[in-house]
C-alpha positions in Angstrom: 96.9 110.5 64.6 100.3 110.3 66.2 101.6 108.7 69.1 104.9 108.2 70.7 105.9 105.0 72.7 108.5 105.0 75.4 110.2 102.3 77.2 112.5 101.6 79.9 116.0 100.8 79.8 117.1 100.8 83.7 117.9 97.2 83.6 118.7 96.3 79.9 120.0 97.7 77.2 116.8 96.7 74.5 113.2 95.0 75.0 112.4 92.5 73.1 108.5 92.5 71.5 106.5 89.9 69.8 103.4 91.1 67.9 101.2 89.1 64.4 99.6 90.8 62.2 97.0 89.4 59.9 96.7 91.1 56.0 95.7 94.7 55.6 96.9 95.2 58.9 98.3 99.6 59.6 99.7 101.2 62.2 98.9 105.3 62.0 101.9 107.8 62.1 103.7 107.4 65.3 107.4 107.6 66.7 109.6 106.1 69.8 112.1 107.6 72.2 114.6 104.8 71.2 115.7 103.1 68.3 113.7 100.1 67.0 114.5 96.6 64.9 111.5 95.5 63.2 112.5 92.2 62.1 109.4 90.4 60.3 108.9 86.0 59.8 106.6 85.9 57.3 105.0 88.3 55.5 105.8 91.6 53.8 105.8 95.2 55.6 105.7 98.5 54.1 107.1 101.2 56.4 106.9 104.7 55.7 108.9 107.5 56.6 108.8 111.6 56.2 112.3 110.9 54.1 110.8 107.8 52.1 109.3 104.2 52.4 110.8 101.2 53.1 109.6 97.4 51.9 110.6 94.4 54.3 110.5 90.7 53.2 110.3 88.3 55.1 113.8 87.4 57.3 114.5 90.8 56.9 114.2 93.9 58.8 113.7 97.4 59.1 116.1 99.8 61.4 114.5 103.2 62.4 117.0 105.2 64.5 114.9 107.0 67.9 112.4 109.6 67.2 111.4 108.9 63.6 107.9 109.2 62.7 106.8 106.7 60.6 104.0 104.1 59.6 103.2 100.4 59.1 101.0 98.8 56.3 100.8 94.9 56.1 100.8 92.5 53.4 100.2 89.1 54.5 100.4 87.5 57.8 103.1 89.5 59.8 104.8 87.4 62.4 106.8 90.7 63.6 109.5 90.2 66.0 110.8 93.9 67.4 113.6 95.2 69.3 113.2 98.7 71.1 117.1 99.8 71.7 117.9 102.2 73.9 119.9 104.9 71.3 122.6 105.0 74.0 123.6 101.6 74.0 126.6 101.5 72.0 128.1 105.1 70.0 128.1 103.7 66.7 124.3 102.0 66.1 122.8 103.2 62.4 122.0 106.5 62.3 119.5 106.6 59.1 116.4 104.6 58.1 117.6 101.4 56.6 116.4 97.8 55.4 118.6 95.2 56.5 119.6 91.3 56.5 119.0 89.8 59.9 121.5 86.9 60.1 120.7 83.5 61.1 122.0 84.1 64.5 120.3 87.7 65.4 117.3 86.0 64.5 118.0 83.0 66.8 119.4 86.0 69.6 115.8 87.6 69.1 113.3 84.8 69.2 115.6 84.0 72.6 115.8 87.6 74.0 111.6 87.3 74.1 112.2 84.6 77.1 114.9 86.6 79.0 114.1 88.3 82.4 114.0 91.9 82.8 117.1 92.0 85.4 119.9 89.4 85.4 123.5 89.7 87.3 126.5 91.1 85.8 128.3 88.7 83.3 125.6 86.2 83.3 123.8 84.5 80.3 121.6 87.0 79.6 124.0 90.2 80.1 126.0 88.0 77.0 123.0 87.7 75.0 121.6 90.9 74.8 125.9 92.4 74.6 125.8 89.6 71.5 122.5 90.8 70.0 124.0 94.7 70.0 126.8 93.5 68.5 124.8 91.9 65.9 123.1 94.9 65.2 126.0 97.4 64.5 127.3 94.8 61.1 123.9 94.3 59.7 124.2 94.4 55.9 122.3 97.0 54.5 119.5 96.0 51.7 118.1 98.2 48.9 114.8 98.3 49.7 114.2 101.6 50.2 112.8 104.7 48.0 114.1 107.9 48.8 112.1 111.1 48.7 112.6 113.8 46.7 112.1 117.4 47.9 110.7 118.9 45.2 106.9 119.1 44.5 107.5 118.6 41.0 109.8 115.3 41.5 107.3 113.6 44.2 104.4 113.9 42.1 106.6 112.2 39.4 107.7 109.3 42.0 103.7 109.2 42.8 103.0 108.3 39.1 105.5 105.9 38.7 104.6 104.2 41.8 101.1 104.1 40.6 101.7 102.8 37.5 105.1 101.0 37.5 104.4 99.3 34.3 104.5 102.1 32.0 107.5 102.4 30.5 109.6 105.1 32.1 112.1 106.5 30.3 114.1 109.7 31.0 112.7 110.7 27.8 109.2 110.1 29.4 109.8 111.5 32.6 111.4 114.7 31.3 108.5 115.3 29.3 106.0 114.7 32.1 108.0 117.7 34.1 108.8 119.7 30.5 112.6 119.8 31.4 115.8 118.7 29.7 116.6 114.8 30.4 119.8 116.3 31.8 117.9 118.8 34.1 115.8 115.7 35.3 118.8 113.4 36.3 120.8 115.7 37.8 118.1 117.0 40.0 117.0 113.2 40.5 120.7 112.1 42.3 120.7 115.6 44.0 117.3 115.3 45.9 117.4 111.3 46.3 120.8 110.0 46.3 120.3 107.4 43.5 120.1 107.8 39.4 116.0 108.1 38.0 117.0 104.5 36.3 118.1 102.9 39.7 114.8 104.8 41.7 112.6 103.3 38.9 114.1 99.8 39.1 113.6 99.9 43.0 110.2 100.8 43.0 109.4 98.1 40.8 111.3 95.7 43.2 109.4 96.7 45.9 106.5 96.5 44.4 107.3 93.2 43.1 107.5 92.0 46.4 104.5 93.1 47.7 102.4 91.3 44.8 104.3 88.1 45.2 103.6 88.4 48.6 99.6 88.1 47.9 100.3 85.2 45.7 100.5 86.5 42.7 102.0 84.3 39.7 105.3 85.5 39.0 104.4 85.8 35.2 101.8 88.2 35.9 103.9 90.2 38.3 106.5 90.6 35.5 103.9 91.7 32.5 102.3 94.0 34.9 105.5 95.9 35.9 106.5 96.2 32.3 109.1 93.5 31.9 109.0 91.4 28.7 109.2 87.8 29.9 109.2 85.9 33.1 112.9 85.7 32.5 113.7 89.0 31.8 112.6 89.6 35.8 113.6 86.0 37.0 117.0 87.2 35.8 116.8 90.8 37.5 115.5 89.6 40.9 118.2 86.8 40.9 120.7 89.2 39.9 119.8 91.8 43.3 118.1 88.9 45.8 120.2 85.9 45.2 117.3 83.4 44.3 114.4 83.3 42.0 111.1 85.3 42.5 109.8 81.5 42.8 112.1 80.4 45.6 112.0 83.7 47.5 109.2 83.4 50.2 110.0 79.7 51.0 
């Protein structure tokens, strides 16, 4: 079932939300007349789009720009912390789906915003706040957590399999078999329809995946056999490489 939430903006340019989840936690298919922050504490949160999925971490966040349909699956507690921005705040807010660091200080700006009053005068405290928090918004950097998807019937059934079964090792070689065309057919068709090479797609979906299991409390050894790396190191060394810390460090 679908719904679509609308809010006010008569007074202020966003509204600020506060909302926990607890684990298994979804939200059906719905959309908003505005754009929307969802900027999560704890826990991990798997969005879904029409145009792909997204996976946020914890300190991070997920932009949807207004009117996109989408869902919300849960893993772990959620503290979520929203924003609902009106899309005509400012000309030049993100325009596409897109996972993205929340700096120490748009956090702080959000957890404030909660307490702020509705109305407030003209150059006061909370007009700077909320000016401050848009301004946060537009230089977000922009994480790759995020799997495109592909048009083709053929290609999302493919993405499907290796999303069910990440640790298989998938080669082009593989995946041009599983779709009996030319490894050169499948890659250009793969960058055409998702924007990113078959190898990088692949390597994503592991990520995210990666993320959600370590999120549950899995050991990261077990997380690595399972999504076909060799050695705790071999994917200690990829998740520093793209995250900055260890798989150990990354959820304190």
């Amino acid at each position: 079932m679908s719904t679509s939430l609308q809010f006010s903006f008569a007074t202020r340019p966003l509204v600020p939300f506060a909302h926990d989840y607890s684990h298994g936690a979804a939200e059906p298919w719905h959309s908003h007349d505005c754009a929307q922050l969802l900027h999560t504490l704890s826990g991990v949160a798997r969005v879904e789009t029409e145009q792909g999925h997204w996976v946020v971490p914890p300190g991070r966040g997920v932009w949807l720009p207004a009117g996109t349909r989408h869902r919300l699956h849960v893993t772990g507690n959620v503290a979520a912390r929203t924003l609902f921005v009106d899309p005509y705040a400012r000309a030049d807010l993100p325009s596409v789906c897109q996972v993205v660091q929340v700096s120490a200080l748009l956090r702080e700006l959000i957890v404030t915003s909660l307490e702020l009053p509705e109305e407030y005068a003209a150059g006061s405290r909370e007009e700077r706040i909320y000016e401050l928090i848009l301004d946060e918004i537009r230089v977000m950097t922009v994480l790759p957590f995020n799997l495109p998807e592909p048009e083709t019937p053929a290609l999302q059934r493919l993405c499907r399999q290796i999303q069910a079964e990440p640790g298989r090792p998938w080669t082009t070689e593989l995946a041009a078999a599983q779709l009996n065309v030319s490894q050169r057919t499948l890659l250009r068709h793969f960058r055409q329809q998702t924007g990113l090479a078959y190898s990088e797609w692949v390597r994503r979906a592991r990520l995210m995946e990666a993320l959600i299991r370590l999120a549950q409390g899995q050991p990261v050894l077990r997380v690595a056999l399972d999504l076909g790396y060799e050695s705790h190191s071999a994917f200690s060394a990829m998740f520093r490489r793209i995250l900055g810390v260890s798989p150990g460090n990354y959820f304190f």
